[in-house]
C-alpha positions as CSV (number, residue, x, y, z in Angstrom):
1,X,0.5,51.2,-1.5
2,X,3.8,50.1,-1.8
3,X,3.6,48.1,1.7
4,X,0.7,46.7,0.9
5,X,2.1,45.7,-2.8
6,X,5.2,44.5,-1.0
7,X,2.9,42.1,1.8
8,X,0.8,40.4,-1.5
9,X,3.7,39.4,-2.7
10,X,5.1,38.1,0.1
11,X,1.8,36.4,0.9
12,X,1.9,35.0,-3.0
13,X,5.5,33.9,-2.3
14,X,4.9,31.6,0.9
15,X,2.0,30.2,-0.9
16,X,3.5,28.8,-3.8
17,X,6.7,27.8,-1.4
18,X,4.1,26.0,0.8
19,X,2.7,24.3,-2.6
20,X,5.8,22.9,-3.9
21,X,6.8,21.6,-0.4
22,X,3.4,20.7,0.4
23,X,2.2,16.8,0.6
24,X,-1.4,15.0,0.5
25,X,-2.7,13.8,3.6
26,X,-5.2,11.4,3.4
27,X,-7.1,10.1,6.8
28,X,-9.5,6.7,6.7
29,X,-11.8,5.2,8.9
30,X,-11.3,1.7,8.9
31,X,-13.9,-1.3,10.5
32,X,-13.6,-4.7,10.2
33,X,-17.4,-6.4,11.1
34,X,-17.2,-8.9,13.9
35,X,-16.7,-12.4,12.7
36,X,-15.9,-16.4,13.8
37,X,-12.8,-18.2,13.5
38,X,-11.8,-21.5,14.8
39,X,-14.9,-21.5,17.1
40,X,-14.2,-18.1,18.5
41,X,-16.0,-15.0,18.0
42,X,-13.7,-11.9,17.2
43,X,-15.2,-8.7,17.9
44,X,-16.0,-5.7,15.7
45,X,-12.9,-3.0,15.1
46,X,-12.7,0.3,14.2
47,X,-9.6,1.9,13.5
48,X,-8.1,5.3,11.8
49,X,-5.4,4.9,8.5
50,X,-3.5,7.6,7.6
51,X,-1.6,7.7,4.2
52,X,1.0,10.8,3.1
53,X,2.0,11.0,-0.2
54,X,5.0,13.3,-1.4
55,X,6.7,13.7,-5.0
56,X,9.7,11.6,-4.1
57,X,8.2,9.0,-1.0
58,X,4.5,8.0,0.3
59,X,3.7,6.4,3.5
60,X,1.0,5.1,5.3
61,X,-0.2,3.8,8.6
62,X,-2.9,1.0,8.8
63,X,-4.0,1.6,12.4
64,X,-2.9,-1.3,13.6
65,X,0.9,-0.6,14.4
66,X,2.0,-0.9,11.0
67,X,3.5,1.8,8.4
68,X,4.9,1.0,5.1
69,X,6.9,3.7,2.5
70,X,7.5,3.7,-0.7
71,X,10.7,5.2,-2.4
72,X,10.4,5.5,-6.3
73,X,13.2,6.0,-7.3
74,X,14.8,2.6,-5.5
75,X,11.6,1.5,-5.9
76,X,12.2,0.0,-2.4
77,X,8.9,-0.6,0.1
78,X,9.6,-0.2,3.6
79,X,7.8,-2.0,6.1
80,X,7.7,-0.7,9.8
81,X,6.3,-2.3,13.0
82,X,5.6,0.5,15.6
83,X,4.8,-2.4,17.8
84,X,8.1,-4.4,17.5
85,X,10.2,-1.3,16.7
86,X,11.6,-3.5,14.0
87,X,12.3,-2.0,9.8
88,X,12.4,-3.9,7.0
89,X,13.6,-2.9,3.3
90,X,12.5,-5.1,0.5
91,X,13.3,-4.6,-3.1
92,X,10.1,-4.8,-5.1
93,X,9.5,-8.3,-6.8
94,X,12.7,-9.4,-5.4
95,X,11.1,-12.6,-3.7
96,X,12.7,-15.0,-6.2
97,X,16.3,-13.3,-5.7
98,X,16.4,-13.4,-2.1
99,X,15.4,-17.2,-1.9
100,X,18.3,-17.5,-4.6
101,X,20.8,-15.7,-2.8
102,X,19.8,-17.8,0.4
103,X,20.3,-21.2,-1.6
104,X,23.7,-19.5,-3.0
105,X,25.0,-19.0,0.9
106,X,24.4,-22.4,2.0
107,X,25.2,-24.8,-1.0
108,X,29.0,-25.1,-2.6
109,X,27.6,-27.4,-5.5
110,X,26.9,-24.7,-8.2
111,X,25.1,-27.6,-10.1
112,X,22.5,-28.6,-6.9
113,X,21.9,-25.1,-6.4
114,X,20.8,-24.6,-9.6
115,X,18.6,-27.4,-9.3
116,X,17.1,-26.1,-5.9
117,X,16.4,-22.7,-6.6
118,X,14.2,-24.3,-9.8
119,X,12.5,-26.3,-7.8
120,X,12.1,-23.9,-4.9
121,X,11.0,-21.5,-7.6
122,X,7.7,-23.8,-8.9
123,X,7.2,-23.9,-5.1
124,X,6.8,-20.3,-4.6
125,X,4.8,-20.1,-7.8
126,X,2.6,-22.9,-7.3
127,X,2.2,-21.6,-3.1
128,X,2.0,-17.9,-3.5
129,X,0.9,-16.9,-7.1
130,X,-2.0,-14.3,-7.3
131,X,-4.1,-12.8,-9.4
132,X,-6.8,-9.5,-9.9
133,X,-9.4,-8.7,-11.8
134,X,-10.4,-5.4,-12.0
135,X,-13.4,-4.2,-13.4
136,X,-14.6,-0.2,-14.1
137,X,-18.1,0.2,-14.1
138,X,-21.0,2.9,-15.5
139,X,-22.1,3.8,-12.0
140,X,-21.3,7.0,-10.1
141,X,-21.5,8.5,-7.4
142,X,-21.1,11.8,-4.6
143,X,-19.3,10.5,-1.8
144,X,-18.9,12.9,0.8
145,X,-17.2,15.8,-1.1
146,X,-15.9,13.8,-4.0
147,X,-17.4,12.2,-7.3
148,X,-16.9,8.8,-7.4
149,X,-16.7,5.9,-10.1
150,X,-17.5,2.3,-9.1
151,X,-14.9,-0.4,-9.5
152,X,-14.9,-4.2,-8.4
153,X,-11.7,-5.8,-7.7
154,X,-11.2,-9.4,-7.8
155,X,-8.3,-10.2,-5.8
156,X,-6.8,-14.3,-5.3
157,X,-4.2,-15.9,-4.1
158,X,-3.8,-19.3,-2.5
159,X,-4.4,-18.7,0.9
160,X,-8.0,-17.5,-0.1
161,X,-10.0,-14.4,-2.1
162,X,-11.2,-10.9,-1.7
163,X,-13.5,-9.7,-3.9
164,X,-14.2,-5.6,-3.5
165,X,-16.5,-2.8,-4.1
166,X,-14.5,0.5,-4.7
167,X,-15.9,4.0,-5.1
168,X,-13.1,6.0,-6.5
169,X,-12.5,10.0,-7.3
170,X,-9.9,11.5,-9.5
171,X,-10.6,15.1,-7.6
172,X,-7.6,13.9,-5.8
173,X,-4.4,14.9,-7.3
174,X,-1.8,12.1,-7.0
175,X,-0.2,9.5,-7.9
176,X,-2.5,6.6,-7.7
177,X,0.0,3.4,-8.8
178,X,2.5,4.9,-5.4
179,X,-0.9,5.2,-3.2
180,X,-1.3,1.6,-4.2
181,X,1.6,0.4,-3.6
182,X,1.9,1.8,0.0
183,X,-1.8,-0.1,0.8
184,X,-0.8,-3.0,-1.1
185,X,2.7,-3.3,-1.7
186,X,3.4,-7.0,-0.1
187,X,1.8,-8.4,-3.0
188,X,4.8,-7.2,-4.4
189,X,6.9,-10.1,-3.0
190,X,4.3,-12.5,-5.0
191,X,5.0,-14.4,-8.1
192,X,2.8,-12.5,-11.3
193,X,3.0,-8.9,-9.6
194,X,3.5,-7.8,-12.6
195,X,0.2,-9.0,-13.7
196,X,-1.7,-7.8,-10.6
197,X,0.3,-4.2,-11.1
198,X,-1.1,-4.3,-14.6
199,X,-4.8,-4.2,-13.4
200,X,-4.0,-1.9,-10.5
201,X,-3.2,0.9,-12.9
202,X,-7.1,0.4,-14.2
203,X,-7.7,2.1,-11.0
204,X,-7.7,5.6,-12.2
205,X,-7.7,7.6,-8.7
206,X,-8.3,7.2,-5.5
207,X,-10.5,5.2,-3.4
208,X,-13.2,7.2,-1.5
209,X,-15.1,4.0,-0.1
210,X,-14.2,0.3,-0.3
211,X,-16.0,-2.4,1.4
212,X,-14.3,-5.6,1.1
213,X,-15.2,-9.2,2.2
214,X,-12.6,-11.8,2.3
215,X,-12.8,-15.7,2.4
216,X,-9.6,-17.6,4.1
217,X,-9.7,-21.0,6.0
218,X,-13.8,-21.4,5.8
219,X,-14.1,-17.6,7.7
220,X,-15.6,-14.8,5.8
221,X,-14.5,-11.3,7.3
222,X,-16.3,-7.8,5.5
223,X,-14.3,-4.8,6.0
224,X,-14.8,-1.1,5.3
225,X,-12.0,2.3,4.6
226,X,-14.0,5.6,4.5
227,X,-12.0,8.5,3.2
228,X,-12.8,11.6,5.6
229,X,-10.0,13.9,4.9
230,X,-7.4,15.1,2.2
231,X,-5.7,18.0,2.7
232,X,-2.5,19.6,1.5
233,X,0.3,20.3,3.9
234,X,3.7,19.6,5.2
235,X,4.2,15.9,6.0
236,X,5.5,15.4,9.7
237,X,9.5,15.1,10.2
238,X,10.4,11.5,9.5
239,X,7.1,10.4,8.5
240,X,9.3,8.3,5.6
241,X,11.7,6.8,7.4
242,X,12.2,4.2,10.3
243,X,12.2,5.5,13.4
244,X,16.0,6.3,15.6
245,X,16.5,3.7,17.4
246,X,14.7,0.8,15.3
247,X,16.4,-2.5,14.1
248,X,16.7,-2.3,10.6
249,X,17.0,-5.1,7.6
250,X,17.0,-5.0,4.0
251,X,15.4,-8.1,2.4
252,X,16.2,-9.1,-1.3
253,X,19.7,-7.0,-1.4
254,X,22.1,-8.2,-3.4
């Protein structure tokens, strides 16, 4: 009796060990329907995202030789091409202080540099601004092993639009804005994130389904993420961090 009080317990401790150290894996499919640009027919892909998200960092992989982590409490976004073996740091919403600190380095006359980083910053503002729209609707639904709500998104920004249908659960457990900001988190480095984070936080979970269709330079490309997994379990050694060996930058430091 004794052993077997002893062994519950034990089994009791690893499991709440294993629960406090224990992150959420998340696994997508991801297709992007064929489509025509410049004349030229690009084929139909299909690809796998993975996204890990702990209580200090989140990461994820798009598939495509990309992964990007989050830190929140530098609330830095690191952005990693597998590919390139190449790192790069940026301080969120720092766009506008690392075009200042570039017009600082090359320009002795306090009084021009004043003047260019005003007119630099109407540039950015005018080229790059962006804004959302999001929108929660009545309609549910069971995706898979999750109850979903129905959102649409409304994303813009200069270089074109995506508008998006989202089916989203709150069965998951975490942290939805740092999720975000992992998929999303270059829109950081645009003038008005604040205003697109703002609308983000409507988003109250996680996305099950999202089918998307973008418009950029007369070319209209639909694309689909599928949840098929979450599970909780140890992330894998240095999932959020840049690889040994990788050339590594910060962007927007001061």
């Amino acid at each position: 009796m004794f052993r077997s009080a002893a062994y519950t317990l034990g089994i009791l401790f690893m499991a709440a060990f294993l629960s406090v150290h224990a992150d959420t894996y998340l696994k997508y499919k991801k297709t992007t329907d064929s489509y025509t640009v410049a004349g030229k027919t690009v084929p139909e892909t299909t690809g796998e995202a993975i996204a890990w998200v702990g209580s200090k960092q989140a990461s994820y992989e798009d598939g495509e030789g990309h992964r990007s982590i989050f830190t929140f409490a530098t609330k830095t976004l690191t952005v990693i091409d597998l590919n390139k073996k190449t790192g790069s740091t940026i301080k969120v919403d720092s766009m506008q202080s690392m075009i200042n600190k570039a017009i600082d380095d090359n320009m002795e006359d306090a009084e021009s540099a004043a003047a260019t980083k005003e007119m630099m910053q109407g540039m950015m503002g005018a080229m790059m601004k962006g804004s959302m729209t999001v929108t929660k609707t009545s309609e549910q639904r069971k995706i898979g092993a999750w109850k979903c709500t129905k959102y649409l998104v409304d994303l813009k920004i200069a270089m074109g639009s995506t508008k998006s249908e989202s089916w989203v659960t709150e069965q998951i457990k975490i942290n939805p804005a740092a999720f975000n900001m992992i998929k999303n988190g270059m829109l950081a480095l645009m003038p008005g994130f604040g205003d697109i984070a703002k609308e983000v936080e409507k988003i109250k979970g996680i996305p099950v389904k999202t089918v998307s269709t973008s418009q950029a330079m007369n070319t209209t490309i639909r694309s689909t993420e599928l949840l098929l997994e979450s599970a909780e379990k140890a992330a894998p050694k240095g999932i959020y961090s840049v690889p040994e060996g990788y050339k590594e930058q910060t962007i927007g430091s001061e």
